[in-house]
Each structure stands twice: as C-alpha cells, then as structure tokens.
N, C-alpha and C positions, 0 to 999 in steps of 0.2 A: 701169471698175470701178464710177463712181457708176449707169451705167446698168444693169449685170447687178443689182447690190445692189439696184436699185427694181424692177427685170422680175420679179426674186424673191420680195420681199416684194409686188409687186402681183399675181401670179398664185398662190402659197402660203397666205401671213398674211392678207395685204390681203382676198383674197377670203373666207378661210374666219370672219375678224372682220366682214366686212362682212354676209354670212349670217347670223353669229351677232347681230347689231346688228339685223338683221331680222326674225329670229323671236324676239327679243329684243321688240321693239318691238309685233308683234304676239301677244304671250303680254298684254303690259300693257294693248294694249285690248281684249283680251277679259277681262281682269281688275279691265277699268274696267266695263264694261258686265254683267257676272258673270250670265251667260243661265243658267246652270244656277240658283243662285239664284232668281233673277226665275219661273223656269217652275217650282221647288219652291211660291212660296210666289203663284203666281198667280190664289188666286182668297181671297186675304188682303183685310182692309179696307185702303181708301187713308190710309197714315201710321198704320194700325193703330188708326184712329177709329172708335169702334162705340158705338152706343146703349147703355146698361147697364141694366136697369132691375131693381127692389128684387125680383123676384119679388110680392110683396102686390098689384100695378098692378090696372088693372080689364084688361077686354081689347081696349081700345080703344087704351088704352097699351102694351099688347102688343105691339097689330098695327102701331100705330109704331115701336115700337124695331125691330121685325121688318124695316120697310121701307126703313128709318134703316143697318140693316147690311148690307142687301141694293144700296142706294144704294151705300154706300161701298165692298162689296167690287167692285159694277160699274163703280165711277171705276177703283178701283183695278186693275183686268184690265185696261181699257181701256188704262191708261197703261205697265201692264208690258208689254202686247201690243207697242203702239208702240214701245214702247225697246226690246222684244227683235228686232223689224224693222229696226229703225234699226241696232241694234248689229250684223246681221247683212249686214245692207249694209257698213255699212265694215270686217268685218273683211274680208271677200269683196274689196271694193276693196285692202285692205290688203295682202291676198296677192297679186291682179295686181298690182298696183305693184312690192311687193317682187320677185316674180319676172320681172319685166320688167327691172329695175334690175341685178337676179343675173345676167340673160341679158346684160345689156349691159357688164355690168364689165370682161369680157374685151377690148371693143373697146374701151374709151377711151381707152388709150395709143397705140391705132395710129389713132385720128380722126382729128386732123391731116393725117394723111397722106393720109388716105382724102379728106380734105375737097380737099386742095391735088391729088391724083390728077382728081376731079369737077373741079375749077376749070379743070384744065387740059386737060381733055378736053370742056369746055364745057356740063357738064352743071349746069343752073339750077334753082330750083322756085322 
C-alpha cells in the first residue's frame, strides 16, 4: 500500500509539482534579470546620471554636458548589454537543466535497480 501511494504521488502530484517548481523557478529569474525592461530603457544614462546644464552656459559647456550624457548613456548600454547576455545565458541553462531533470524524474525510483541490474552484469565507468 506504502508503495502504490508513493508510485502515485511520484508519477501524478510529484511530477506535475515538480514541473510546476521549475517553471516556477524560471519565470523568477527572468524576473530577476527583467530583459524586457533592460532592452526598453537601453540607451538610458548609467543610474540615470546626466549632465544638467542652466540652459544660459557658453558652448563650450554645452558641448560638455553633451559629452558627459553621451558618456553615461554608453556605460549605461554597455552594462545593460551585458546583463541582458548574461541573463540570457542562464535562463537558457535554466531550461536544459530543468528539462533534463523533467526527463529524469520518471527514472529515479526504478535507479536502484537499474544501478544493482549494471553491477551485476558488470558494467563499470
């Protein structure tokens, strides 16, 4: 009885929580990383830092301020670039993992067996 009750919840619940635990997990880090954001607002100044200047300046101060948020919004690309690469890496890892794990779930209650079947048929790595 203890055993049909676990084959149950491990082939049913088990798997379809476990799924749910997974895209679970990767809805969060793409929610950590928030690329749509990042690529809205990607050619923004870094930290929203920008030269101000009075309007009255000469043009010399101008062409500073000019340069000053031209600077800042190319940190700023630079660094969203990165983190939307970076982000896009791991969710990508995130899904092979998860799906490799989906795919395996089925087998893990019958490993054992599988592993003692290999042993005793001599198979090594």
């Amino acid at each position: 009885m203890l055993i049909v009750g676990f084959l149950q919840w491990w082939y049913l619940r088990g798997w379809t929580d476990f799924i749910h635990k997974m895209l679970s997990g990767l809805h969060s880090i793409a929610d950590n990383f928030s690329i749509t954001l990042l690529l809205k607002t990607l050619v923004a100044p870094y930290k929203q830092i920008s030269a101000y200047g009075s309007g009255s300046e000469s043009f010399q101060a101008r062409i500073s301020d000019f340069f000053d948020k031209l600077l800042s919004r190319m940190i700023g690309m630079t660094l969203r670039i990165i983190i939307i690469v970076v982000g896009i890496v791991v969710i990508l890892l995130d899904i092979l993992i998860s799906g490799i794990a989906i795919l395996l779930w089925p087998l893990l209650p019958i490993m054992p067996l599988i592993c003692v079947v290999m042993a005793i048929i001599g198979v090594s790595f």
